[in-house]
LORO-858192 format. One record per residue (C-alpha): residue number from 0; x, y, z. Coordinates in steps of 0.001 Angstrom, whole numbers. Layout:
   i       u       v       w
 NUM       X       Y       Z
...
! end
This chain:
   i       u       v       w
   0    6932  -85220   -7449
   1    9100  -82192   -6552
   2    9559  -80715   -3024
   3   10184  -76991   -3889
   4   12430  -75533    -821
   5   12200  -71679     185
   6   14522  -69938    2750
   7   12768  -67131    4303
   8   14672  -65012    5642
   9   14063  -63970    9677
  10   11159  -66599    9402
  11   12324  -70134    8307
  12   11686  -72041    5691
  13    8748  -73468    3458
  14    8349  -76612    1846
  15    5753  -77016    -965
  16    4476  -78970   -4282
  17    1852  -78870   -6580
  18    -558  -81354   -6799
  19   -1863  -83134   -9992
  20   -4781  -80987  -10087
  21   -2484  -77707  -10006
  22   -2834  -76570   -6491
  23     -33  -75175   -4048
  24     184  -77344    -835
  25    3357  -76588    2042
  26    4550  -76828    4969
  27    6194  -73242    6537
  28    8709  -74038    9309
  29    9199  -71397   11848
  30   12603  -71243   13360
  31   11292  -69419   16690
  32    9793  -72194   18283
  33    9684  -74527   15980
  34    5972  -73572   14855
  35    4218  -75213   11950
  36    1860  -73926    9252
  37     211  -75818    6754
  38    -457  -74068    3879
  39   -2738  -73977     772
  40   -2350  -72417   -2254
  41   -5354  -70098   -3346
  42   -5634  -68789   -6981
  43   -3110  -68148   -9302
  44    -930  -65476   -7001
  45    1551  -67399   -5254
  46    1689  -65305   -2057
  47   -2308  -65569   -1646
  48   -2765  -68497     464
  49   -4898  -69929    3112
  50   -2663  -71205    6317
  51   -3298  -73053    9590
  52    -912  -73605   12529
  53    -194  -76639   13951
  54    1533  -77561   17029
  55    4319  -79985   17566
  56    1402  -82322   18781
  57   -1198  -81319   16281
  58    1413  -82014   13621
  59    2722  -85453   14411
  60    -923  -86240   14616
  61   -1896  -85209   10665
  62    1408  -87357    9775
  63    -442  -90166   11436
  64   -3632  -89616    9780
  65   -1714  -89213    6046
  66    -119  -92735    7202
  67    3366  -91417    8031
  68    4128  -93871   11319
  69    6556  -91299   13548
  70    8455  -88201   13297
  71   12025  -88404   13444
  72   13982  -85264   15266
  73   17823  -84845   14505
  74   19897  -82438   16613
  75   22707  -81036   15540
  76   24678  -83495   16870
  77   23331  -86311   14473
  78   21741  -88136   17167
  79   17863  -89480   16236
  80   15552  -89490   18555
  81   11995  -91018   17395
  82    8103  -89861   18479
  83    5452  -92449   18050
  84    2302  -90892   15865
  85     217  -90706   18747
  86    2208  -87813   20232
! end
């Protein structure tokens, strides 16, 4: 599966792929804050979607429930620093 990655510019960034039955699912990274939006695709027109924001919290706690474990952070400096799933 391909992870298609967007810059937007002033906003952040956007992660997304198409699932096997064709629709649009992404993740849009804010860089003020750090804020979250999951995003679905709607139709055929790619900038027609449906979105809903998550917080830091709310977000670590959908990775749990899709089975991802924890989050891992990196600063700039390299350094990991690890948040269990249950926020």
């Amino acid at each position: 599966m391909d992870v298609e990655f967007t810059p937007l510019p002033g906003i952040g960034e956007c992660h997304t792929f198409t699932t096997v039955t064709g629709r649009r699912v992404g993740v849009v990274t804010h860089y003020a804050g750090g804020r979250r939006e999951l995003i679905h695709g709607v139709g055929d027109d790619p900038d027609a979607v449906c979105s809903l924001t998550l917080s830091r919290g709310e977000a670590i706690a959908l990775a749990g429930l899709l089975g991802i474990l924890d989050v891992v952070d990196v600063d700039v400096t390299g350094t990991q620093h690890r948040h269990p799933a249950d926020g």
